[in-house]
C-alpha positions in Angstrom: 91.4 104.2 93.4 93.8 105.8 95.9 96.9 104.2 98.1 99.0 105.2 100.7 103.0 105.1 101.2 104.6 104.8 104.5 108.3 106.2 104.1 110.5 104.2 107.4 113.7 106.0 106.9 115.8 103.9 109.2 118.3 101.3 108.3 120.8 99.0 110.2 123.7 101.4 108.3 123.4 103.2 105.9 124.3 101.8 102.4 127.2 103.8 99.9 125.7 104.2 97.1 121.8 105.4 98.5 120.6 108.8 98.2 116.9 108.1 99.5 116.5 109.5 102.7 117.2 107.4 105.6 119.7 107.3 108.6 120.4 105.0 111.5 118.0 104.8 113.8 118.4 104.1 117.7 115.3 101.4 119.1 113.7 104.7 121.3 113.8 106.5 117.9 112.3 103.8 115.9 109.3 103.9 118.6 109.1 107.8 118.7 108.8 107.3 114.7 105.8 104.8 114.6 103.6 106.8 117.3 104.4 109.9 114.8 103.5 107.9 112.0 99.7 107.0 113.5 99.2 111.0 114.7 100.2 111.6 111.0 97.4 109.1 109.8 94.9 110.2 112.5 95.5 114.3 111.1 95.6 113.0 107.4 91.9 111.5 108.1 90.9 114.6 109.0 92.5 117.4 106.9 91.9 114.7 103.3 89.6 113.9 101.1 91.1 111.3 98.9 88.8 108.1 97.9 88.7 105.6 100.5 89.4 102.5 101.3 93.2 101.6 100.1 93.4 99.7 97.5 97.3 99.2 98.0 100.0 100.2 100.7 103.7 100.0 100.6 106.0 100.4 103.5 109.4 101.6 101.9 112.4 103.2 103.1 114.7 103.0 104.5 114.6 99.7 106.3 110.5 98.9 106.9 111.8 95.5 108.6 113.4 96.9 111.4 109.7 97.8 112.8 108.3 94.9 115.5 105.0 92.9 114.4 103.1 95.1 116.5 104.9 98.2 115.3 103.0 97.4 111.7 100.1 95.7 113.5 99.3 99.3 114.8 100.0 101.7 112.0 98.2 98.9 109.9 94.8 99.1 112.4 95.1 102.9 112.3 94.8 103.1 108.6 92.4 100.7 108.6 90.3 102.7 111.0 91.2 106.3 109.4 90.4 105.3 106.1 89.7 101.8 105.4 91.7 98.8 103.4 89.9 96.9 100.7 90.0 93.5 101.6 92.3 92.4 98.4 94.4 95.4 99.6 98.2 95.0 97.7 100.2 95.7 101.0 104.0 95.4 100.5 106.7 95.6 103.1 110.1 96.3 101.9 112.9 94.4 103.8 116.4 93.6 104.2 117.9 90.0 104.6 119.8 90.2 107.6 116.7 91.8 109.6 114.3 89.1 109.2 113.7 86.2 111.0 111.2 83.1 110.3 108.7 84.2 113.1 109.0 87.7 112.4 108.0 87.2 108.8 105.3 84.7 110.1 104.1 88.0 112.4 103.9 90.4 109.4 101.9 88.2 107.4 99.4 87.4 109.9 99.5 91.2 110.3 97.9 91.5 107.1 101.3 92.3 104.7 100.9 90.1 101.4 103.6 91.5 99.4 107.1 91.1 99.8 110.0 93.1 98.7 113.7 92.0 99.6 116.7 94.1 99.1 118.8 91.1 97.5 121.1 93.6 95.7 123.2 91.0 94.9 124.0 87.3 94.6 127.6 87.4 95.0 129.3 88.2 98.5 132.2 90.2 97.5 129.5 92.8 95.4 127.3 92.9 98.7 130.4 93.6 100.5 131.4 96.4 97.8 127.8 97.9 98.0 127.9 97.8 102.0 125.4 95.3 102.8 124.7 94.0 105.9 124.2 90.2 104.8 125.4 87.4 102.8 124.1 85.4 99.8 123.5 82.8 102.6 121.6 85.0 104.3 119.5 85.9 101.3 118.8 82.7 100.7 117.5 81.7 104.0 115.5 84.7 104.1 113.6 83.9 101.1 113.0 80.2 102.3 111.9 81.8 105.3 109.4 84.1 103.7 108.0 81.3 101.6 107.3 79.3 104.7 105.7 82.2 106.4 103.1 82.4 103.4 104.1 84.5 101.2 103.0 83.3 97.8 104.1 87.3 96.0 107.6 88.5 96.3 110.2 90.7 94.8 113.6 90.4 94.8 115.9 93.7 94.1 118.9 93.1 91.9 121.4 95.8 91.1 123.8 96.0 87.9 126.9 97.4 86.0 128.5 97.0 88.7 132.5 97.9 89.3 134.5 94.8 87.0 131.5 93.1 86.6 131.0 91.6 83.3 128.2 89.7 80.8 129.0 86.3 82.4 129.3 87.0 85.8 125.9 88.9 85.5 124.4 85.7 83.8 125.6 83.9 86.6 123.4 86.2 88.9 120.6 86.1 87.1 120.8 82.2 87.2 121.1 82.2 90.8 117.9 84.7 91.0 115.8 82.7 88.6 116.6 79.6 90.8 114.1 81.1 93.2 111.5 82.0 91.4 109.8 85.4 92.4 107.1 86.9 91.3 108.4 90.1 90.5 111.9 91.1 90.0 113.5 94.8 90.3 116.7 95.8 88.2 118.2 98.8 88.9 121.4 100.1 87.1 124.1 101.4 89.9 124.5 105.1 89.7 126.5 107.4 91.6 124.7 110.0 93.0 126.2 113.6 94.3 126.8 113.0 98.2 127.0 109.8 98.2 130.3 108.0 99.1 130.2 106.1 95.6 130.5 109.3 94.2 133.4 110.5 96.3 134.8 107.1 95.4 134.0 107.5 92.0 135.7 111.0 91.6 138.9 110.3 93.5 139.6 107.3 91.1 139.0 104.5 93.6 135.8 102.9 91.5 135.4 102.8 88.1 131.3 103.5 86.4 130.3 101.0 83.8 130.4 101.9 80.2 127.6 103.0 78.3 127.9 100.3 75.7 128.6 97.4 78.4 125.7 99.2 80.4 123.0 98.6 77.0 125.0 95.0 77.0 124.1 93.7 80.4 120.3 95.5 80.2 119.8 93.7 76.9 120.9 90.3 78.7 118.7 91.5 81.7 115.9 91.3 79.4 116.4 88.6 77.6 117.0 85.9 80.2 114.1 87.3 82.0 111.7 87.6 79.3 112.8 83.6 78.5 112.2 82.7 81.9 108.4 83.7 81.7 108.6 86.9 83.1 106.9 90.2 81.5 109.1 93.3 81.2 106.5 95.8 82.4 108.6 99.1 83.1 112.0 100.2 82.7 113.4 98.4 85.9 110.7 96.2 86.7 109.4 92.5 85.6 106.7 90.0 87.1 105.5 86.8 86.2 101.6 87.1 84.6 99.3 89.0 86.9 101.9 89.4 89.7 102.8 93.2 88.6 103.2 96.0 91.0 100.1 97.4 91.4 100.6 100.2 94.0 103.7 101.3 91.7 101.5 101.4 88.9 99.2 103.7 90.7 102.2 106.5 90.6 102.7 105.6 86.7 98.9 106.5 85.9 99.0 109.6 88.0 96.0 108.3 90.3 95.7 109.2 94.2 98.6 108.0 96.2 98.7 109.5 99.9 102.1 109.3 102.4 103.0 109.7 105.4 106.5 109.9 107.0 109.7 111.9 106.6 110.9 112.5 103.4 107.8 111.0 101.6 106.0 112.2 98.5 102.0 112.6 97.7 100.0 112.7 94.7 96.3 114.3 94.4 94.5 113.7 91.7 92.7 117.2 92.5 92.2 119.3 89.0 95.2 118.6 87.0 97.2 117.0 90.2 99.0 118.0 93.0 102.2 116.7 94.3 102.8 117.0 98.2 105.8 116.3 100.2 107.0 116.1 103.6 110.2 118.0 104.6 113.2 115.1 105.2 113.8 116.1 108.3 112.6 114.0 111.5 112.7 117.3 114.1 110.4 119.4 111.4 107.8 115.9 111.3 107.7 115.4 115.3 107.0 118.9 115.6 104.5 119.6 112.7 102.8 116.6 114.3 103.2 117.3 117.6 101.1 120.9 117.0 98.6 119.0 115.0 99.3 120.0 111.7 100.2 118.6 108.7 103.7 118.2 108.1 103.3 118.1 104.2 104.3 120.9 102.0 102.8 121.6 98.7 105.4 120.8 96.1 103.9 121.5 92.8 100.4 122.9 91.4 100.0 121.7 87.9 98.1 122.9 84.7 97.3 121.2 82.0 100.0 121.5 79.8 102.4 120.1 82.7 99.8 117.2 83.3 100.3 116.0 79.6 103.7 116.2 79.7 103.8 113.8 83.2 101.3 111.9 81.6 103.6 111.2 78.7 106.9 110.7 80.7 105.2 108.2 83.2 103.6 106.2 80.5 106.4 105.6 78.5 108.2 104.2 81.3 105.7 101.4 81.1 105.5 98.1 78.1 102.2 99.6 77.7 102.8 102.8 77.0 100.6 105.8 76.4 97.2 105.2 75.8 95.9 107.3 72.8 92.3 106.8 73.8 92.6 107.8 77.7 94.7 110.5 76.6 92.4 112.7 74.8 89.5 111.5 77.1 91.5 113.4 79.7 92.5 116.5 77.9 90.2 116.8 75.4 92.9 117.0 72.8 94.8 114.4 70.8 98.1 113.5 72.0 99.7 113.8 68.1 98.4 117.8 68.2 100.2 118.0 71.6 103.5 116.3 71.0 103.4 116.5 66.8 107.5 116.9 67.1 108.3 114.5 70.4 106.8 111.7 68.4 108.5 112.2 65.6 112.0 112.8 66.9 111.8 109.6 69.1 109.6 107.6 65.8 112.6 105.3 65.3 112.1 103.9 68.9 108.1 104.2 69.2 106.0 101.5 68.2 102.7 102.4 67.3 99.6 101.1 66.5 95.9 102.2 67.1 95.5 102.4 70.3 99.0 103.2 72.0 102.7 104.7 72.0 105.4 102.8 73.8 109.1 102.7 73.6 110.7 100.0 72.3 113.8 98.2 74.5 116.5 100.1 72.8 114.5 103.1 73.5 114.2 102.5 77.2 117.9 102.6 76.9 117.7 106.0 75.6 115.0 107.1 78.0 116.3 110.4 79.6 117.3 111.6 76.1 114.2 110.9 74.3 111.9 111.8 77.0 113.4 114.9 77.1 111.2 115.8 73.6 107.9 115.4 75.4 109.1 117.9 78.6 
């Protein structure tokens, strides 16, 4: 199994509280960007070995919608021709309402994306103008009507909370509003402020206020319940989908398998001995130029050994409802996870449920995850 990730890291402007890597990006730039991003395919086909064909692809960034049809109509036939797509390939687009139109969604489906992921954020307009986002609630809605009449039958709506003031029934109100259009798959991600962001400078000079940690557990425990009500399945920490409809090229980074990328500031896994993790520089002069001289822009980031495999193997699978997998474990290792962890599981018991085959964390002990992961690291 293997998949590839296609970092765009351009947006319309770039949002307060974001720390991925991405900047605004001119139309020339944009263009540069995209023939850099087939060179970086074309050099990957030759300098790789990873399994082939695709099984998923995700276009994240960034802004991925800011790219033209034929922008992901060519990087799309590049891969295809450098490697190969299965023909149920999971391909996901990540975009943001305000850069979408009817026809262009229309034009990235017939380009062969099947997976949409919109940046809703929010479902109120003074939050979206808080968080610095470009559109509306009207404008997210007409952008999801739009992407169900352009075909697209899997979608995935992004949803941040504990926000600034916002309490348990104004949240329930947004989830309400989400549930009334009925994704697939829904993201939940908890604002943080991260160092060098302008949240954080906000946060530090008194100007916004963090959510508490009890109103925090509060609103994740609503999250959960309403969503697990509604029919959907609470699969990782941030992440639910109605029955069959998970992420599957995200689940390929929680099981450690192959996962390729390409693009400025993107990260690779190899499943090559005990794994590999690669990464390219963020920095768009360092890409053209790698590129441009025909090598690969991607660094080698970590080298691990077993020891350090077991303990990623551990941390990723606990991020997921199913957990770790006792079987596959010691399959992989050839040793038994309780001789490896004997004092992890036994300081983190009270939020483990067990049985014969698996270890997963209960909901109160996703709520605790950084703290009781930290016994299996």
């Amino acid at each position: 199994m293997s998949s590839l990730y296609i970092h765009i890291p351009f947006c319309t402007s770039k949002c307060p509280y974001c720390d991925f890597y991405s900047q605004v990006g001119s139309q020339q730039q944009i263009n540069e960007y995209v023939e850099l991003l087939t060179l970086n395919i074309k050099i990957l086909e030759d300098k790789t070995s990873s399994p082939r064909p695709f099984e998923t692809i995700f276009f994240g960034g960034g802004t991925p919608s800011l790219l033209s049809i034929k922008q992901i109509e060519k990087i799309l036939n590049r891969v295809h021709r450098s490697f190969g797509i299965e023909t149920d390939a999971e391909i996901t687009l990540e975009a943001n309402p305000g850069t979408v139109n009817l026809e262009q969604l229309q034009g990235y489906r017939q380009a062969g994306i099947n997976r949409l992921s919109l940046g809703i954020q929010s479902l109120k307009d003074e939050n979206l103008q808080l968080l610095g986002r470009i559109h509306s609630v009207s404008q997210a809605g007409k952008s999801i009507d739009a992407a169900r009449s352009a075909g697209f039958d899997n979608l995935s709506l992004d949803l941040i909370f504990a926000l600034p003031n916002q309490d348990l029934p104004a949240l329930e109100e947004e989830i309400f509003a989400l549930l009334d259009f009925s994704p697939e798959h829904i993201s939940l991600y908890g604002l943080t402020f991260e160092e060098g962001t302008e949240f954080s400078t906000r946060l530090q000079s008194g100007e916004l206020s963090s959510c508490g940690e009890n109103l925090y557990a509060e609103q994740y425990r609503l999250l959960h319940e309403q969503l697990l009500a509604a029919g959907y399945e609470h699969y990782e920490i941030s992440n639910f989908a109605r029955p069959g409809r998970r992420c599957r090229h995200n689940q390929i980074y929680w099981q450690r398998k192959n996962c390729l990328a390409i693009g400025a500031g993107s990260h690779s896994f190899i499943e090559k001995e005990w794994g590999e993790r690669w990464h390219i520089p963020p920095n768009l002069k360092h890409y053209r130029e790698s590129l441009q001289y025909g090598k690969n822009p991607a660094e080698l980031l970590e080298t691990y050994n077993r020891q350090g495999a077991m303990k990623e193997f551990a941390y990723l699978a606990l991020r997921t409802s199913t957990g770790i997998d006792r079987h596959k474990f010691k399959q992989k290792f050839n040793l038994p996870l309780e001789q490896v962890f004997p004092t992890a599981l036994e300081k983190t018991s009270n939020f483990l449920r067990t049985n014969h085959d698996y270890y997963n964390f209960e909901l109160d002990g996703w709520l605790l995850y950084d703290h009781l992961i930290s016994h299996f690291l």
